[in-house]
N, C-alpha and C positions, 0 to 999 in steps of 0.2 A: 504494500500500500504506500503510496504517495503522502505528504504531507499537503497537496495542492487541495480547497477546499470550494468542493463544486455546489456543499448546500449549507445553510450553518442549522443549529440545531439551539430550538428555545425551548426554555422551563418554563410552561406556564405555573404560575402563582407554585404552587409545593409541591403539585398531586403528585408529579414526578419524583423528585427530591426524598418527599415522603417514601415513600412507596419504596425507594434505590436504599435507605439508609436501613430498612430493617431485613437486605438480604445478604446471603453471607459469600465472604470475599470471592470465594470460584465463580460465585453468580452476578457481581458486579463488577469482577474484569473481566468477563465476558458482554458485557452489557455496557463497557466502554469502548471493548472491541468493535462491538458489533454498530456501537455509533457512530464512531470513528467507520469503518466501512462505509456506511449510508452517507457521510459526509464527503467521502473523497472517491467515491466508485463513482461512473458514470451509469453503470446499470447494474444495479445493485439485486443479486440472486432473489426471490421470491423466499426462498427459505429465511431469508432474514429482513426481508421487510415486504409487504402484501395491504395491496387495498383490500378493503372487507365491504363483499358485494351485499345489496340492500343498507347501504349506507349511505351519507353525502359527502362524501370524500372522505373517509375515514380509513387509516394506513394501520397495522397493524407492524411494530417491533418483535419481532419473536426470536426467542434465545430460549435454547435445549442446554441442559448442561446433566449431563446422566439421565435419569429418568425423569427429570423433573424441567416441565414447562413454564416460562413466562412469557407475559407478551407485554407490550407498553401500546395504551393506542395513541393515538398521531393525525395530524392535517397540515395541507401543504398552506401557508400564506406568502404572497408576493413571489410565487413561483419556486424560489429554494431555500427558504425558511420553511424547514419542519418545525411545528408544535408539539411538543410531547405534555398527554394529559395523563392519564390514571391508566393505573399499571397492575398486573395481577398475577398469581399463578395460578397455571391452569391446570384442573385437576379431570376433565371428562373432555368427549371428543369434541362438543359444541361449544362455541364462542357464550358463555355467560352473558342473556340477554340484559340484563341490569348495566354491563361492564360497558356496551357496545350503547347503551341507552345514556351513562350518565358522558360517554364520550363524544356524543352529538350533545348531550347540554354544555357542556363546558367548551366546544367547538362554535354553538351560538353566543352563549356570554363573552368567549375573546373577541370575538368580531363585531360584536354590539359596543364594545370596550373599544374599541380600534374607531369603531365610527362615534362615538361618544354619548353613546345610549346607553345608560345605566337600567 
């Protein structure tokens, strides 16, 4: 990997933050890696980053590290500003509707925010 940086990557408000500080070190240097990738690849593998269809833009981080799943969901603004929001692990084969629900809310409150709608 290049250090050249084709998208930057934002923390909205904590959900991120939160969510990275209570996993343990294999699982968040992998999860730096893997951002680090999405920042400097041009076409970055599906295995590690994926729109999630029946959504409104909603990108999906995922990182496998042994048998255990997480993902971080995400939205692109200004074209290669990713937003990173609430992040999970995942434990059954379906994307947790609640996860994929509170990540369109938090995808209309930044953008309501950006245009200066509280």
């Amino acid at each position: 990997m290049n250090n050249f940086f084709l998208r930057e990557i934002f923390y909205y408000e904590n959900h991120y933050l939160d969510f990275f500080e209570g996993l343990p070190p294999d699982v968040k240097k992998k999860f730096n890696w893997t951002l680090q990738l999405i920042e400097t690849t041009e076409r970055v593998p599906e295995k590690y980053f994926k729109h999630m269809t029946n959504s409104t833009g909603i990108y999906e981080v995922r990182v496998e590290v042994g048998s255990n799943i997480f993902r971080v969901f995400s939205f692109f603004d200004k074209g290669n500003l990713i937003v990173l929001v609430n992040g999970f692990q995942k434990k059954t084969q379906k994307t947790p509707k609640k996860e994929l629900e509170l990540a369109e809310k938090l995808k209309k409150q930044y953008f309501d925010e950006q245009k200066g709608i509280k």
